[in-house]
Residue, then its C-alpha position, 0 to 999 in steps of 0.5 A: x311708887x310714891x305717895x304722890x305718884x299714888x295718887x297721882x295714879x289713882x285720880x288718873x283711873x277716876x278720871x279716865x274711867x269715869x269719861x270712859x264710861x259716859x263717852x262709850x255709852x253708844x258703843x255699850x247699846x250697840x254691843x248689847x245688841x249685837x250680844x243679844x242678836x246672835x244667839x239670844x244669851x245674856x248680854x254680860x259675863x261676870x266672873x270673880x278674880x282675886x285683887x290687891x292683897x287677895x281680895x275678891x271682886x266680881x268683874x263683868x264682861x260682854x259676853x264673847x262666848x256661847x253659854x254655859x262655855x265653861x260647862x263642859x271643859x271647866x275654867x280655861x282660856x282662850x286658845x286660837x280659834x277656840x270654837x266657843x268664841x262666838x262671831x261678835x265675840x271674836x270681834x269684842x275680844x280683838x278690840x277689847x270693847x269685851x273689857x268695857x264694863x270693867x271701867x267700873x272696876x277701875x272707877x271704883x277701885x278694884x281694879x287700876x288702868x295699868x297692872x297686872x292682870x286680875x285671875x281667878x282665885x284658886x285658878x291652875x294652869x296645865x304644865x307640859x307634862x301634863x301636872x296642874x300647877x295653882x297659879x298661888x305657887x308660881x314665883x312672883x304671884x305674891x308680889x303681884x298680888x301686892x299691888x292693884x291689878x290691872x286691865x292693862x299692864x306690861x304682861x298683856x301687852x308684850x307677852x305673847x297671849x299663849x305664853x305660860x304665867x310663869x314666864x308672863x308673871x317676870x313681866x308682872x314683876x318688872x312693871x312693879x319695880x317701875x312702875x310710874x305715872x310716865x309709865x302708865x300713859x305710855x302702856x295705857x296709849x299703847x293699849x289704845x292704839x292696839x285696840x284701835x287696830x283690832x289686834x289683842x288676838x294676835x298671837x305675835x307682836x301687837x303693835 
């Protein structure tokens, strides 16, 4: 990407993020409530991740678990039907309104609209036989690590969810060979209309 199509980049996530957050002020109230309701836990969920260069950051989420879910089985993802989701929680995730607080991320610039997805430093991921793998020594993570993460990106949206990182990091590198601003608005409307219909939990095809 160029100079120009940088910036470009970076004055289409301040303006995004910052109507973002004035206009979903509503939705935020009414997620906090609905949090707050069901089980009496705290509102948001705060995790550290690793950005450009290595770089960590703290993100925030609403909360869509039960407490303390990582107490017993430690950082893990979400599977299909995970029994920690809770009921808003299931709801959050589908539509992605979990994500909202990270507009801030974006508006600060931690974060970007479009890019990879932002992990946890030090986070590993359980092959088939069973071996843990550090997600720093699966090829293409220091490219991807070379450019802002993303709260969307080609790997969220085409991947499926239960696919490893190895694979889903060869759709991190192909948006980094093309990335461009035409680029960005086509995945970000894509990421819109997907949350739109609810559909960030499915397992198959999203749109």
């Amino acid at each position: 990407m160029t100079t120009a199509g940088r910036v470009v980049k970076r004055a289409l996530d301040v303006s995004l993020a910052g109507t973002g957050l004035l206009l979903s002020m509503p939705v935020w109230v009414l997620a906090a409530v609905a949090v707050k309701l069901e089980d009496g836990g705290d509102v948001f969920y705060s995790q550290e991740r690793a950005g450009q260069g290595g770089r960590v950051f703290r993100v925030y989420k609403f909360r869509s678990m039960i407490p303390d879910a990582e107490a017993l089985v430690g950082a893990r993802q979400a599977s299909d039907g995970d029994p920690r989701i809770t009921r808003v929680g299931r709801w959050l995730r589908a539509t992605a309104m979990d994500e909202l607080p990270q507009l801030w991320s974006i508006f600060v610039g931690d974060m970007s609209f479009v890019g990879p997805r932002a992990l946890r430093p030090g986070e590993i991921e359980l092959q088939g036989d069973g071996r843990a793998e550090a997600l720093e020594d699966v090829p293409g993570y220091a490219l991807r690590s070379s450019v802002v993460p993303g709260l969307t990106g080609v790997a969220q949206i085409y991947a499926a969810r239960d696919l490893p990182r190895r694979q889903k990091f060869r759709y991190d590198r192909v948006y980094i060979r093309r990335r461009s601003v035409g680029l960005d608005v086509r995945l970000i409307a894509l990421s819109f209309w997907i949350s739109l219909r609810g559909r960030w939990e499915v397992r198959g095809r999203k749109f």
